[in-house]
C-alpha positions in Angstrom: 51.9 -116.8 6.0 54.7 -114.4 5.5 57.7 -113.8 7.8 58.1 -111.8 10.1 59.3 -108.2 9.8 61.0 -107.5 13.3 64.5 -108.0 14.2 66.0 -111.3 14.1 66.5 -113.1 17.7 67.6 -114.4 19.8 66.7 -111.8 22.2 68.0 -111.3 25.7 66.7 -109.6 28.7 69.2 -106.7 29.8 69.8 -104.2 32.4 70.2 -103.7 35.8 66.6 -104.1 37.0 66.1 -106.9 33.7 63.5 -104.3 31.9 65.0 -103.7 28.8 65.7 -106.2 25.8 68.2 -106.2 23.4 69.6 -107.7 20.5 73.3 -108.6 19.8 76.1 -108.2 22.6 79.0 -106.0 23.5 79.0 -103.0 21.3 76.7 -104.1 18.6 73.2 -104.3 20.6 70.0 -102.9 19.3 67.4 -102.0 21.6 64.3 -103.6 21.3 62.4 -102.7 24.2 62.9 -100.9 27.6 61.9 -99.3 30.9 59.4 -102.5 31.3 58.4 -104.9 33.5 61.2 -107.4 34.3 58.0 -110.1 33.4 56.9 -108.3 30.2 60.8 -108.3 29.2 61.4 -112.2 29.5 57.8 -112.4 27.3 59.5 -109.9 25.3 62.3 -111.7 24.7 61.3 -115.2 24.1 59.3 -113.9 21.2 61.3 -114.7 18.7 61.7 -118.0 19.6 57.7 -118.8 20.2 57.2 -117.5 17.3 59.3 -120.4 15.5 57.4 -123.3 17.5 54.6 -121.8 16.6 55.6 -122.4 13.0 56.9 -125.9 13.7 53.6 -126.4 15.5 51.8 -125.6 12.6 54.0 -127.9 10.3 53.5 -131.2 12.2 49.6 -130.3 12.7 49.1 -129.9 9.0 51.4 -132.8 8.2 48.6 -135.0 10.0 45.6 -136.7 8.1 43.6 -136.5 11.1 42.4 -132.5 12.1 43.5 -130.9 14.9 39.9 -130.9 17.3 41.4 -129.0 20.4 41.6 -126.0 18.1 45.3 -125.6 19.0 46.1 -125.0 15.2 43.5 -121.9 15.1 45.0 -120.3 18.1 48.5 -120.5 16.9 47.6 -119.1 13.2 45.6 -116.3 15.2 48.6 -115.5 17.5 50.9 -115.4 14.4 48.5 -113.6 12.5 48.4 -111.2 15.4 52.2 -110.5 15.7 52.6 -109.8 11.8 
């Protein structure tokens, strides 16, 4: 599975109203997204960082000799898979 092609995090939630997200701090920010729900923007901005226990996730699962039966490793590869 490749890596991902967005912006690096961490991410943070910004704004009067918390509806935009943004990258960096101070006079170095880039925008990532804006004018949204102050609950889409948290989601928003945790991305970056759910995307990385996905990965760990995926790592321990497939470092075990027994299979994963609650289908939580399919789910995560699909949500990664997803987000490329």
């Amino acid at each position: 599975m490749s890596a991902a092609a967005h912006s690096p995090g961490p991410w943070q939630v910004f704004g009067h109203d918390g509806d935009s997200v943004v990258r960096g701090n101070g006079l170095d920010m880039e925008l990532i997204a804006c004018h949204t729900r102050p609950a889409n923007a948290r989601l928003i901005a945790a991305a970056p960082e759910l995307e990385d226990a996905l990965r760990q996730l995926l790592a321990c699962l497939n470092g075990h000799a027994a299979p994963c039966r609650c289908g939580a490793d399919r789910a995560a590869t699909l949500a990664l898979e997803k987000a490329r």
